[in-house]
N, C-alpha and C positions, 0 to 999 in steps of 0.2 A: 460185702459192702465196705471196702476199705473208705470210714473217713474215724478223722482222729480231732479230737475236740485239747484242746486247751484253756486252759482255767488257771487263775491264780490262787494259791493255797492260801495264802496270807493277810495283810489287810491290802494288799496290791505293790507294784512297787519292785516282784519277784526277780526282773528280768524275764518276762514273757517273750517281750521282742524278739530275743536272740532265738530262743529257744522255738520262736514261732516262724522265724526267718528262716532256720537251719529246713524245717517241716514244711515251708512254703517250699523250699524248692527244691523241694520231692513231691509235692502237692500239683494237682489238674486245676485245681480252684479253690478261693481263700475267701471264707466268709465272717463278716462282723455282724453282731447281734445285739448288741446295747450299748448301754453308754452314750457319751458323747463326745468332745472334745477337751472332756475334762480327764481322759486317758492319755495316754502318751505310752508309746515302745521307743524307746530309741535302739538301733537295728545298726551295728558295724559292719560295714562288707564291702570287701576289694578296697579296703585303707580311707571308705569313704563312711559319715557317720549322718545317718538319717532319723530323724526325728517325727513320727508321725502320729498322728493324731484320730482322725476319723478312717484313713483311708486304710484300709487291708495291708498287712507287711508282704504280700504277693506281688503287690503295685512292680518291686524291685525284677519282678520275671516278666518279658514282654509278653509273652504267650499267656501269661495265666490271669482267669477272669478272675478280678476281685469284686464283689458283694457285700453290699451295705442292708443291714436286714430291716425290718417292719420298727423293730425292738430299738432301734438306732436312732437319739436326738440329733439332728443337723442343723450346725449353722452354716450356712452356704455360704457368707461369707468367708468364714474361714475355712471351708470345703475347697472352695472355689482359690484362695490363696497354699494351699497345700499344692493344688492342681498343678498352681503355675508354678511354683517352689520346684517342682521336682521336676515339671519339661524345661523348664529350664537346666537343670540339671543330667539333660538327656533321657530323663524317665516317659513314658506316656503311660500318660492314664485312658487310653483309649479302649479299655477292657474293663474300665471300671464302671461298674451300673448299680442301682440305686431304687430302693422301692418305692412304690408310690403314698404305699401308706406310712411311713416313717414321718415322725414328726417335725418341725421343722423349729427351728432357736428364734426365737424376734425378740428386739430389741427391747422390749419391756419385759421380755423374762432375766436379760440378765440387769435391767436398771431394779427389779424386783428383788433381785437376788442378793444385789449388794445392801438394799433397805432392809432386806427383812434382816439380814446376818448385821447388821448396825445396830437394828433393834431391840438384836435381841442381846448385845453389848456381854458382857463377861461371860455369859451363856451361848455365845454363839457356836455355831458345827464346828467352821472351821473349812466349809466349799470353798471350790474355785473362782466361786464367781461368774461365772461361764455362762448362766441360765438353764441348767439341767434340771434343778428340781424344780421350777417353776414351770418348764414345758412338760415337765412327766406332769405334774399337777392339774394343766390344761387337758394334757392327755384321760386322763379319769376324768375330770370335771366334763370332757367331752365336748369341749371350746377350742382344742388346737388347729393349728392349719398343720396339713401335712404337703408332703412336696407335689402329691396330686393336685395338691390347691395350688401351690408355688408356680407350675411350670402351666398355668391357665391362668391368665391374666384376668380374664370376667368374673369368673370364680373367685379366684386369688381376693381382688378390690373389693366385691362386695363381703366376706368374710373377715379380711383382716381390718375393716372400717369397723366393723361392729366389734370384732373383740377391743380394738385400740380404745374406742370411748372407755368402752367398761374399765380396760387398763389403767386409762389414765385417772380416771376416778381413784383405783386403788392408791396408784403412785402420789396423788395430790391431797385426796382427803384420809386417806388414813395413815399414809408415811410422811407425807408433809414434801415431797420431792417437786420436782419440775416434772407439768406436763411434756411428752413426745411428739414431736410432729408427724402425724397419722400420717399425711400426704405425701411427706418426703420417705418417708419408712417406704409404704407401698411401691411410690416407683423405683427405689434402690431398690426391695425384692424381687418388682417384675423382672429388673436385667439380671440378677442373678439367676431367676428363673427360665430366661429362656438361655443363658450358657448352660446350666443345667439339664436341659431338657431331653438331650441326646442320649442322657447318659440312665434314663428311668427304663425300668423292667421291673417286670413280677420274680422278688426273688426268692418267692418261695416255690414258684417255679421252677426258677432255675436252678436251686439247691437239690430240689427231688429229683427232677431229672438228671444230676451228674451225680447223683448217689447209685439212682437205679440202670445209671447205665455202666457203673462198675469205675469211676472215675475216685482218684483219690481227692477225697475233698477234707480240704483243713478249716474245722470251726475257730475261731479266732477272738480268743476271751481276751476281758477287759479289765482291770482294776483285780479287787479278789473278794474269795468268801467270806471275809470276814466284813466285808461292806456291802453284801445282799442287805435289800431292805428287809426281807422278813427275818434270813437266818443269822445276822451280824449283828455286829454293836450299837445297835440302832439306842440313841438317833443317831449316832457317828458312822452315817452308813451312805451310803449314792442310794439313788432315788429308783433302781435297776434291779437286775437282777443277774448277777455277774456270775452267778454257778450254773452249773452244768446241764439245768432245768429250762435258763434262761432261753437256749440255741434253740430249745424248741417252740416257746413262746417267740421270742424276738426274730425267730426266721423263715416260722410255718412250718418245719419238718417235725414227724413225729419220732418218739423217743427210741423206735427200735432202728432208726436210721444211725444212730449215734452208737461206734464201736467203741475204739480206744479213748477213757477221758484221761488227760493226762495233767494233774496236778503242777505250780511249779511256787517251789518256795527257796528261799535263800538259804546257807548252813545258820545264819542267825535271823534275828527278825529286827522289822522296821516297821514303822508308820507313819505317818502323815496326820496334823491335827491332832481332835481332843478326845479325851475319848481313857479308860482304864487301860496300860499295859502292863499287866502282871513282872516283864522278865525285863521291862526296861533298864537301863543302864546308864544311870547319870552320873557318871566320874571318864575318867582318864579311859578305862576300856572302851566304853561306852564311844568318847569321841574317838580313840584309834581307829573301834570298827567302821565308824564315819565318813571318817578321812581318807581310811585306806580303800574302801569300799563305793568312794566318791555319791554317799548316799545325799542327794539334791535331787528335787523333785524335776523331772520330764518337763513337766507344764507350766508350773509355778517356780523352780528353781528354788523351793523351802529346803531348809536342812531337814534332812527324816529324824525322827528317835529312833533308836537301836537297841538291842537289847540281845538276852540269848536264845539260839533256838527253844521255841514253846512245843512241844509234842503232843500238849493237849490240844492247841487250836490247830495244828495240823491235823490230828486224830479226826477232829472235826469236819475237817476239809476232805479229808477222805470220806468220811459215812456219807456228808451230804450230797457230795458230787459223784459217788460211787465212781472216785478212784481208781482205773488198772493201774498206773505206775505214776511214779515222781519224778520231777528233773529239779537237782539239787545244785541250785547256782552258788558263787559268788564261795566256793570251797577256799579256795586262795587266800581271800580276805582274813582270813581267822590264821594263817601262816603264824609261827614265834611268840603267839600267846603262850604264856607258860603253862594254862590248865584252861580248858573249857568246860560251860556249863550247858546242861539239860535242861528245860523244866520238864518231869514226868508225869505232874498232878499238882491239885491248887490243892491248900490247905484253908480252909472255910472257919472262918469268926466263932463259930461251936466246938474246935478243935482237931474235927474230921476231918478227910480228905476226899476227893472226888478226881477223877480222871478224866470226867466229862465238862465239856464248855458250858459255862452256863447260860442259860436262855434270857437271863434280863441284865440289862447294865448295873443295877444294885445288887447285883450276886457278885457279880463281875469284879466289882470297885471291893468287896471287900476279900478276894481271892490273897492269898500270898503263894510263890512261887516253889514247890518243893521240887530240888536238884538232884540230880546225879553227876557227879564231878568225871571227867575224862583228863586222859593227859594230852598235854597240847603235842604239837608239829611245827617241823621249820623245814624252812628249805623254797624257792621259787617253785612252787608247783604248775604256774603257767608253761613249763617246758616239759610236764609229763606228756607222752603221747597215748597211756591208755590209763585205765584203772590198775594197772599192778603196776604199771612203774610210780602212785603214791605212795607215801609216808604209811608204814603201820598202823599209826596212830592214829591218819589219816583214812586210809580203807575202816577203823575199825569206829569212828567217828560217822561215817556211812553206816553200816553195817549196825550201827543201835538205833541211829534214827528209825532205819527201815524194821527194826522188832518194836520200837516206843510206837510209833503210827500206823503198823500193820499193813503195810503200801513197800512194793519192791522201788529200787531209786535205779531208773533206769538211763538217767543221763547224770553226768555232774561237772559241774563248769568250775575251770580254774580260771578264767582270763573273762574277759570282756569281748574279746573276737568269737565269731560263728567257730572257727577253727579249734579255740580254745573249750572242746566240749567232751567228755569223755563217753563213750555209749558203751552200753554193758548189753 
């Protein structure tokens, strides 16, 4: 059962894209399984630079179906502006299908989203704003409309009338916000509900069956594991479940359909928002690796924090995603530094030391960084064409990460092109 799952190692942010782009088009079929719009791949290919969001990086191959799973919040609006974004573009999305039970974004999860994160003022997450945790929220609460509601308009109106009152109550009497207009909401969903409507299937259907018929199928992670809601920096975490467990929840396939999972983390680390980073770097390296590395967010266009590769929270990302191999991006970026750093375990407020990530944010915050110092490399690495035409320095900088995290490093990216990828 050739399929190959991808996951981010990190707090997300890895260069998935690329690395998901290169596998899509070796891939029969490309599946998404959580998240929402608050992801982003941006995906280089043939001199043209694609930014996407909801829609599978497969979209780019005309033949190949892409799938949006159960697990996957949808605003159609912006689904539906991707769509056009890229036929225009010459892309069709005409292979693109969509589950029915997938939840759907309305307009009072994300007018909710910017309240509650106002709210909660110096304390806030740090979300996109998007409306993701408040439709996962309906999602449990057992209140959301899903796109089976969306693309049935009798359905559709009577459901989304009764959640909007309750909505708007929230937004009014306890945020103090302006009520929504229920009426004009509805019939803007119904039309994007029935542009949508061609495009619904059962896709946990469809995922079983191009497994068991021997097709290569690409699972297609989003964000990373260090923003699972259970096993990440919670509360600094997406509302999903972005590890290797999630493909089977968010797309109905069960665990033994799932062969190769493939890790992808950076040579150093980054974040987004707030949250404890043990290895961050707030000085001059710090912004170099920024700059050079053009770390800006996908969706938001924030600057990241940076820092040096952590081996622990990788360590991490291996046991929980049960890891076969890593693809080690953004190699280049570290070029002419005169010495780089490891982290290979925190050192803990008692003195000790620990290897292991730890399980609450108050362990977390008081962690300090314990290094293993390497000697840096120079040179344009984006013009190697394999692993041995790298820098010494460079292969042996590989070669510790994969002993510190116990995971082989089976791709490594020097560039920011598909092209620019080395496979071992």
């Amino acid at each position: 059962m050739p399929s190959k799952v991808v996951v981010g190692a990190q707090w997300g942010d890895e260069g998935k894209g690329k690395i998901i782009d290169i596998l899509a088009s070796r891939a029969d079929v490309v599946v998404r399984s959580q998240g929402g719009n608050n992801a982003g791949h941006t995906v280089k290919s043939g001199g043209e630079v694609y930014k996407l969001h909801l829609i599978p990086s497969g979209i780019l191959y005309s033949t190949t179906p892409c799938l949006i799973g159960c697990g996957v919040v949808v605003d159609p609006k912006v689904l539906l502006g991707e769509i056009d974004g890229l036929e225009k573009r010459g892309i069709s999305c005409g292979n693109l299908r969509i589950d029915p039970r997938a939840h759907v974004i309305m307009p009072w999860h994300i007018a909710l989203d910017g309240l509650s994160e106002q709210a909660r003022g110096a304390s806030d997450i740090g979300t996109t704003k998007c409306g993701i945790g408040p439709s996962y929220m309906d999602k449990a609460e057992r209140c959301g409309l899903r796109i089976y509601d969306l693309v049935h308009p009798e359905v559709f109106t009577k459901k989304a009338a009764s959640v909007a009152a309750l909505k708007n109550k929230i937004i009014t009497q306890v945020y103090g916000g302006n009520a929504l207009d229920a009426d004009t909401i509805i019939q803007e969903y119904i039309a994007y509900g029935k542009r949508l409507a061609k495009y619904v299937d059962d896709v946990s259907v469809l995922a079983y069956e191009s497994v068991k018929a021997g097709k290569n199928v690409l699972f297609e992670g989003a964000q990373g594991a260090l923003l699972d809601i259970d096993l990440g920096t919670y509360p600094y975490v997406t509302s999903s479940h972005p590890t290797a467990g999630g493909f089977c929840t968010g797309t109905g396939v069960g665990p033994t359909l799932l062969q190769d999972i493939i890790g992808v983390a950076k040579a150093y680390t980054t974040r987004v928002g707030k949250g404890p980073f043990p290895t961050e770097l707030s000085d001059e390296t710090g912004d170099t690796i920024r700059n050079r590395g053009n770390e800006f967010g996908t969706t938001t266009g924030r600057p990241r924090r940076t820092g040096w590769f952590d081996a622990v929270i990788v360590r991490h990302a291996v046991r929980i995603n049960g890891l076969t191999a890593l693809a080690l991006n953004k190699l280049d970026t570290l070029a002419d530094l005169p010495a780089l750093k490891i982290c290979t375990a925190y050192k803990l407020p008692d003195g000790s030391t620990t290897e292991h990530f730890p399980p609450t944010l108050e362990e977390l915050e008081g962690c300090e960084p314990v290094y293993t110092e390497l000697p840096g490399f120079s040179g344009d690495l984006s013009a190697c064409k394999s692993f041995d035409d790298l820098p010494e320095n460079a292969k042996n900088y590989v070669h510790t990460i994969e002993k510190l995290v116990d995971c082989r490093v089976s791709m490594v990216g020097v560039g920011p092109d598909r092209a620019q990828n080395l496979e071992r």
